[in-house]
N, C-alpha and C positions, 0 to 999 in steps of 0.2 A: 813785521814778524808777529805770529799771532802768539802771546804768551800758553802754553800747559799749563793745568795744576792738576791736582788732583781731588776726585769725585767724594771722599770721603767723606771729608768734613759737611759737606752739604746734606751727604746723604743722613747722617746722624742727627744734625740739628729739625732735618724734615722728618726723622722718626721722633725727636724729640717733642717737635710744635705740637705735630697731629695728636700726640700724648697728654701733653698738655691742654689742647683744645677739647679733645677727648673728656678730659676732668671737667675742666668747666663746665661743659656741655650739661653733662651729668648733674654735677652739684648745683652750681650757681643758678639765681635768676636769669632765664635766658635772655634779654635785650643785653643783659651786662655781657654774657660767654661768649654772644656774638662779637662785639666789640672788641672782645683779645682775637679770636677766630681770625675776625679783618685784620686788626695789629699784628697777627701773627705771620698773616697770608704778606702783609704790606713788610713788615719787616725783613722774613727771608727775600722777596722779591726785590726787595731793595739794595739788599745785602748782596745777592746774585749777579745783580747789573751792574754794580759799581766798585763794590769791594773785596768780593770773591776773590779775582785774578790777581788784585794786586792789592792786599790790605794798606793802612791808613798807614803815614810813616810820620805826617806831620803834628808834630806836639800841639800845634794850634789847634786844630781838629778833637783832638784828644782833649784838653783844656776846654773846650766848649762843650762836651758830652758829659764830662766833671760837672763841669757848671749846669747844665739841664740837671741834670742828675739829683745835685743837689738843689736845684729848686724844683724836683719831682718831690723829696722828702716835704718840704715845704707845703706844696699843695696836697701832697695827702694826711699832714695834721689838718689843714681846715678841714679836709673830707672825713678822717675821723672823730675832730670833736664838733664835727656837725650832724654826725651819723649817717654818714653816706652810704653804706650795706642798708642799714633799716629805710632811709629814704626810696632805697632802688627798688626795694621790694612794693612798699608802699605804693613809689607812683605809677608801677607797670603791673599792681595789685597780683604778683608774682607769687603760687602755691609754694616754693620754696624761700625758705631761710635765709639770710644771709650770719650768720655768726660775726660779731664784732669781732671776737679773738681769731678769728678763720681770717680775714681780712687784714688784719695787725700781721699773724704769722706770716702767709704767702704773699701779701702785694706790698706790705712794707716794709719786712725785715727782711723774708726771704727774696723777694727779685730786688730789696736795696742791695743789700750784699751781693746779687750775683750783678749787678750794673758796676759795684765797684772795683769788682773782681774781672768784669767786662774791661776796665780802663786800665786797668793793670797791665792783662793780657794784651791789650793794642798797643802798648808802646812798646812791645817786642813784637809785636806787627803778628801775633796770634789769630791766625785764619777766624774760628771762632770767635773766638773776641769781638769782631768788626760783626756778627750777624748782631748784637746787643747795643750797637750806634745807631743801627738800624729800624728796629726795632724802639728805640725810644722816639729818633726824628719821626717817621710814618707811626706809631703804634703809640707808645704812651704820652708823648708830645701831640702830635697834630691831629691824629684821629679822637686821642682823647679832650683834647682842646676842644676840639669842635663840638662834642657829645657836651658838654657843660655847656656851649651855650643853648643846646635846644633844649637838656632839664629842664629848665626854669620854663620856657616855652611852654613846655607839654604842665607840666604843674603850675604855670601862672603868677610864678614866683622866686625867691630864694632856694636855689638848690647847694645843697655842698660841694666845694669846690670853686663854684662860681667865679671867684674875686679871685684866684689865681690863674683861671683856666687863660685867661691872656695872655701871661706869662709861658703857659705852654705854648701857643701860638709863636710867641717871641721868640725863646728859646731852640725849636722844635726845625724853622723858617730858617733860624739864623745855622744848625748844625744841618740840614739838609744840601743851604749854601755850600758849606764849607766840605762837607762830604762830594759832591758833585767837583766842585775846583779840583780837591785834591786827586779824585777819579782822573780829571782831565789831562792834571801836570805831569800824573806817573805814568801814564798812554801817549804822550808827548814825550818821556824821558826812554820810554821802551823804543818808540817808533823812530825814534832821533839815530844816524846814523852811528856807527860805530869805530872810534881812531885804527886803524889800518895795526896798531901794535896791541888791540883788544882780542883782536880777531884769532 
């Protein structure tokens, strides 16, 4: 039986990203706006496939996006007290700015608090909620994982972030697991027949 839901919530958060993307776009150095652009693109589609119809119920799942979560806070003190805005500008020798306090406000106070406001909402299984697991596995996790190891490539050296960006791989690897299982179990418990006195 194919589960329904409804188009709403999806449609909001696709007015939301593009908005979002939108700013970046504008403001930031762009090798960086690209990079949420993908995260953004990777995290609704992620979210779409797998946790749309039937958000996350499992506290394990939830417990591992906690914990990315907080070792995101983690990795981005080394990216700020190594200057990671003024590096980014630096190595893609970028006409725009990056503000230290612009970078403090939106990527680490404000999407921390909405990541933890994210875990909140998933354990009342908040449609919403579950595009922000997504969203860190594909987007601030893996994609970003990955962009730290090429920094240092492209600049021949120590980038910020570096020494944690492994971590996001770890993290990022081990919540995508567990996001896919649990996609699996609740399509398996939908698809599972139903006792004759359900009915």
């Amino acid at each position: 039986m194919t589960k329904r839901t409804e188009p709403h919530s999806a449609t909001v958060m696709a007015i939301v990203a593009v908005a979002f993307c939108t700013w970046a776009l504008l403001t930031l150095p762009l090798q960086g706006a690209m990079i949420l652009v993908v995260a953004s693109v990777l995290g609704w589609s992620g979210w779409m496939a797998f946790s749309y119809v039937r958000p996350v119920r499992s506290r394990k799942v939830i417990a591992v996006y906690l914990c990315a979560v907080g070792f995101q806070l983690i990795h981005m003190a080394e990216e700020y007290t190594g200057g990671f805005p003024h590096e980014i500008v630096e190595l893609f020798d970028s006409p725009r700015d990056w503000p230290e306090n612009e970078f403090l406000l939106v990527f680490v106070f404000g999407f921390g608090s909405l990541y933890f406001f994210a875990g909140a909402g998933a354990l009342y299984r908040i449609r919403v909620a579950n595009f922000f697991l997504w969203w860190y596995a594909l987007g601030a996790g893996l994609l970003n994982g990955i962009a730290h190891f090429v920094f240092p490539i492209l600049k021949g050296g120590y980038f910020p972030g570096l020494y944690t960006a492994g971590g996001h791989l770890i993290m990022s690897s081990l919540l995508i697991y567990f996001l896919v299982k649990e996609n699996r179990r609740l399509r398996a418990e939908d698809q599972a027949p139903q006792p004759l006195a359900a009915r």
